[in-house]
C-alpha positions in Angstrom: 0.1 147.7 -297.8 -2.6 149.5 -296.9 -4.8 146.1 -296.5 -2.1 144.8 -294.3 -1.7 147.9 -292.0 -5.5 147.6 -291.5 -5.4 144.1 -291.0 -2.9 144.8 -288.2 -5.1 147.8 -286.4 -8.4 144.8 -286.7 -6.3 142.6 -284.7 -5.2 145.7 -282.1 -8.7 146.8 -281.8 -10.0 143.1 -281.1 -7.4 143.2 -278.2 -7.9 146.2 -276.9 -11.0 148.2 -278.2 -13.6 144.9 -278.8 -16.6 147.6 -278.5 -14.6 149.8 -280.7 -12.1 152.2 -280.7 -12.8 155.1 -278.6 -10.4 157.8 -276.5 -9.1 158.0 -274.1 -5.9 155.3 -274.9 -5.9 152.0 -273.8 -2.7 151.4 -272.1 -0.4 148.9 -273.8 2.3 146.4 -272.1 5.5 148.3 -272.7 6.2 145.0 -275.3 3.6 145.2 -277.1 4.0 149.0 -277.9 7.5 148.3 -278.4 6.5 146.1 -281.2 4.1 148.7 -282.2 7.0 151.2 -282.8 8.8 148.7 -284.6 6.2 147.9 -286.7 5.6 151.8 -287.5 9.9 152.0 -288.6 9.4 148.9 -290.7 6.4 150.2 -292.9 8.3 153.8 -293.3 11.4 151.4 -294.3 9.1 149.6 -296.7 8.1 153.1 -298.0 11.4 154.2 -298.3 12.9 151.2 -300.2 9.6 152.2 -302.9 11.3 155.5 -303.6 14.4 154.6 -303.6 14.1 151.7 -306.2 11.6 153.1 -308.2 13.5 156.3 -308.7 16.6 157.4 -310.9 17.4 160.7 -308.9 16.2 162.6 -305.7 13.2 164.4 -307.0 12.0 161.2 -308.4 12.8 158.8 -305.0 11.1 161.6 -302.7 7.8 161.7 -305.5 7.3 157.5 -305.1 7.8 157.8 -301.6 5.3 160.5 -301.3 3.4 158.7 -303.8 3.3 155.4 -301.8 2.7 156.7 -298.7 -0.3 158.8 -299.9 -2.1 155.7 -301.9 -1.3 153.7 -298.8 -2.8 156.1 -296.1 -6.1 156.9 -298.0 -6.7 152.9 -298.0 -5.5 152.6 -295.0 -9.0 154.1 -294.4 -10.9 152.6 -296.9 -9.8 149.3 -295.7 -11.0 150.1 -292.2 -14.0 151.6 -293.3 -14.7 148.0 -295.2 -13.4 146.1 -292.4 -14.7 147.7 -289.5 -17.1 150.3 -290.7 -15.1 153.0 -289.3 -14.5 155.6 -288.9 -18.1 156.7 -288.9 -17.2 160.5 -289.8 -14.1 162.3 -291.3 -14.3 164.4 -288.2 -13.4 161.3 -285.9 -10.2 161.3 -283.9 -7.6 158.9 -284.9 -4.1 158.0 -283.0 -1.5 158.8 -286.7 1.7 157.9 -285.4 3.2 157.2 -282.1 7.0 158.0 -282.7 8.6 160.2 -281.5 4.8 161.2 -279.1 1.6 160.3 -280.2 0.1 161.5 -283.0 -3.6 162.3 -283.4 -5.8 164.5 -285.2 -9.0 163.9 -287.1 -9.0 161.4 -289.9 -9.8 163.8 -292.7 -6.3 165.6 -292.0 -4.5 162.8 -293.0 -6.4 161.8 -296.4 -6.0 165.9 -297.2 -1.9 164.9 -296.5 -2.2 162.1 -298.2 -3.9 164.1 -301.3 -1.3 166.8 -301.7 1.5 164.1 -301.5 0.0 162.4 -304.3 -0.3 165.9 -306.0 3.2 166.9 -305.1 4.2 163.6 -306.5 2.4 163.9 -309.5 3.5 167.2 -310.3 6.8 166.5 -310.1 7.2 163.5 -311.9 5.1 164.8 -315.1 8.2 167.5 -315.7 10.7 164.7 -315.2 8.8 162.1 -317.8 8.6 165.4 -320.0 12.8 166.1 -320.1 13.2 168.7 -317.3 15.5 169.2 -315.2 13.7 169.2 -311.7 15.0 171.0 -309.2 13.5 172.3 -306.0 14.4 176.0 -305.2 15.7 176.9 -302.0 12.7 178.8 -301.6 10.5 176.4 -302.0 12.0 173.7 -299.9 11.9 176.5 -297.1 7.6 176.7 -297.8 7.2 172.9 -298.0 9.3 171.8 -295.1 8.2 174.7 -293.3 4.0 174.2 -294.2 5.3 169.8 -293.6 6.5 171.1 -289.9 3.4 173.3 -289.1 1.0 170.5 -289.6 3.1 167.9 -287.6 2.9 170.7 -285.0 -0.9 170.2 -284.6 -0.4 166.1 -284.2 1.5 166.6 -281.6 0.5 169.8 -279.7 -1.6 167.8 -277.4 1.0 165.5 -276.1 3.8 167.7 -276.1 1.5 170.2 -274.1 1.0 167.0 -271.7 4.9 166.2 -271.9 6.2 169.9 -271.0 3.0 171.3 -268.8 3.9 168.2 -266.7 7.5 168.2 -265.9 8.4 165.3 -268.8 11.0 166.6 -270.5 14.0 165.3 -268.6 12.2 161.9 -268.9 11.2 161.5 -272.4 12.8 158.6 -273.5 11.3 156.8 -270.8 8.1 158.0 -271.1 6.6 155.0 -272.3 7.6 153.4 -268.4 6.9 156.3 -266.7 3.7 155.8 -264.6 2.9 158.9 -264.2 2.7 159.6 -267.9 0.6 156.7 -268.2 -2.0 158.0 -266.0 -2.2 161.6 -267.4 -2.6 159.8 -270.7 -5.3 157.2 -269.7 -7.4 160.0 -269.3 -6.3 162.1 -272.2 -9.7 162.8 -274.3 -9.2 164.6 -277.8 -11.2 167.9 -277.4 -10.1 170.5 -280.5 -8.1 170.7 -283.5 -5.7 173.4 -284.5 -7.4 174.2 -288.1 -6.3 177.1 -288.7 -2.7 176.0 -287.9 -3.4 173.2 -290.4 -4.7 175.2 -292.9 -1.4 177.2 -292.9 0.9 174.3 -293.3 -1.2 173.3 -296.3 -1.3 177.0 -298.0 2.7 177.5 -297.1 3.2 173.8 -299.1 0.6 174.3 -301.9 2.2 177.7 -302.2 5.6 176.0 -302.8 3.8 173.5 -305.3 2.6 176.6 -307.3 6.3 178.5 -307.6 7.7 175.1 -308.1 5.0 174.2 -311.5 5.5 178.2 -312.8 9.3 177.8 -312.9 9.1 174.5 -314.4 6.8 176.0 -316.8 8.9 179.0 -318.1 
């Protein structure tokens, strides 16, 4: 999968980056990006359906998925990296998701995502193998969907900055049609990222990891 979504971005980029991908955005025809989103639903299906068939129970389902979509974001990049020899730093701005707003952030943020997924996942599934009973406190569902929101925040910060600073609200399910949008994007450029914010969604969900392994443990 993670050959296939690369494949996919060479053909994009051929399109509509041939002297490589760069910000700001270039503007898509409102059917082609509507393809785009479709495309996105489909591989989070695909993702799904892993968990869901792999798994006998919740804590097992949500591990694959996490699992799945952790192996299949990091070569996601390797993939690119052998296709296209990009990105050429860690530090380099990617466009993540696009649904509900653009998502964007550095590519290292992602492969550290895609890391503690793969840890979560792991964790999780070596007390099930072993005969426990997994369960997720309360508590620490609060510290991993809270640290999981946090870090979503700093994806989309920028455009949701663009989206109220701007008047958008009322017209955000059109935004995709909305000219004016378009333009205030087609010059968007990438300048900082929200680190610090990161690095608390991280700590709040590796926190939860920890409680989660010392209860298991007892």
């Amino acid at each position: 999968m993670g050959f296939l979504e690369a494949a996919v971005v060479v053909y994009l980029r051929e399109l509509y980056y041939p002297e490589g991908f760069t910000f700001p955005l270039t503007l898509m025809a409102i059917e082609t990006l509507s393809i785009e989103y479709l495309r996105e639903i489909a591989t989070m299906v695909m993702l799904f359906s892993i968990g869901i068939i792999a798994g006998r129970n919740f804590p097992e389902r949500l591990s694959f998925f996490l699992f799945s979509f952790g192996i299949w974001d990091i070569f996601y990049y390797v993939w690119l990296k052998v296709l296209l020899n990009w990105p050429p730093s860690l530090f380099t701005w990617d466009i993540l998701f696009l649904i509900p707003v653009a998502w964007v952030g550095p590519v290292l943020v992602p492969i550290i995502c895609s890391v503690t997924m793969i840890l979560i996942s792991g964790c999780v599934l070596h007390f099930q193998q072993k005969g426990y009973l997994v369960r997720i406190s309360l508590r620490e569902w609060i510290l991993l969907i809270g640290g999981a929101l946090i870090i979503l925040v700093t994806f989309v910060l920028d455009y949701s900055r663009i989206i109220i600073q701007h008047g958008f609200i009322a017209r955000f399910w059109t935004l995709r049609a909305d000219p004016d949008f378009q333009k205030i994007v087609a010059h968007y450029i990438p300048i900082s990222y929200n680190w610090h914010l990161f690095a608390l969604g991280e700590v709040l969900i590796l926190l939860s990891l920890v409680l989660f392994c010392r209860r298991m443990k007892r």
